[in-house]
N, C-alpha and C positions, 0 to 999 in steps of 0.2 A: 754416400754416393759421389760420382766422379762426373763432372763436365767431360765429352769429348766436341771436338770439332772431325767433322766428316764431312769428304767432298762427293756430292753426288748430281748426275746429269739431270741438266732443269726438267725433263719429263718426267723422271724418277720422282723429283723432287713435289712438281705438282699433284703429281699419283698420291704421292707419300700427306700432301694437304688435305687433299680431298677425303682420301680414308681414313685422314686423322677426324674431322668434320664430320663424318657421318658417324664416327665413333664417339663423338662428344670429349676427344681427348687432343693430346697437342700431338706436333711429330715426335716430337724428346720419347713421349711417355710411350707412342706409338712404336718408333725405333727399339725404345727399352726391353718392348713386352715382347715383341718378336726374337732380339737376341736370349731373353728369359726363356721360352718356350722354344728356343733351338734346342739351348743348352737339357733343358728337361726333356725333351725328345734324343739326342745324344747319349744321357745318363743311362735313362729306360733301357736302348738300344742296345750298350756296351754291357749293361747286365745280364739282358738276355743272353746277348750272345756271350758272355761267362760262364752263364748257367748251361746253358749246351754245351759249351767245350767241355764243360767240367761232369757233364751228364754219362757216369757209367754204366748204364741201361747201355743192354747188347740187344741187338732187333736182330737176331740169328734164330734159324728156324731149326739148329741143330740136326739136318737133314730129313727134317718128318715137314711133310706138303703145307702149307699155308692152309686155313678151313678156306673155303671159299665161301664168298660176299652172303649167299641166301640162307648158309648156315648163321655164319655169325648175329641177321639181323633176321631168321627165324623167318626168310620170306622163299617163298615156292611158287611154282608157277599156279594157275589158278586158272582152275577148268569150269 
């Protein structure tokens, strides 16, 4: 692990205490898990959207009508 130095406004800063404190953790370890869980939200993110780009499924109806909604979930009206 790597020390950094960061400069943040003393509001932040106090935010940044407070939430450490009620998490029973420090700012270091507070700061750390936030930028951990960007980066993990980021990854998630960029695969998805790999896995769609890369997704060869065609959503063409090849000119025949779409079912409509009460077919597909077998619902009718009801007398």
């Amino acid at each position: 692990m790597r020390n950094v130095t960061i400069t943040v406004e003393d509001d932040a800063l106090e935010w940044a205490r407070v939430e450490a404190a009620k998490r029973n953790t420090s700012v270091s370890k507070l700061v750390g898990s936030f930028i951990s869980e960007m980066r993990r939200r980021d990854d998630a993110y960029m695969r998805a959207y790999h896995e769609w780009k890369n997704d060869t499924r065609t959503w063409s109806s090849d000119g025949q009508p779409y079912p409509k909604r009460e077919e597909l979930y077998e619902r009718g009206s009801k007398s």
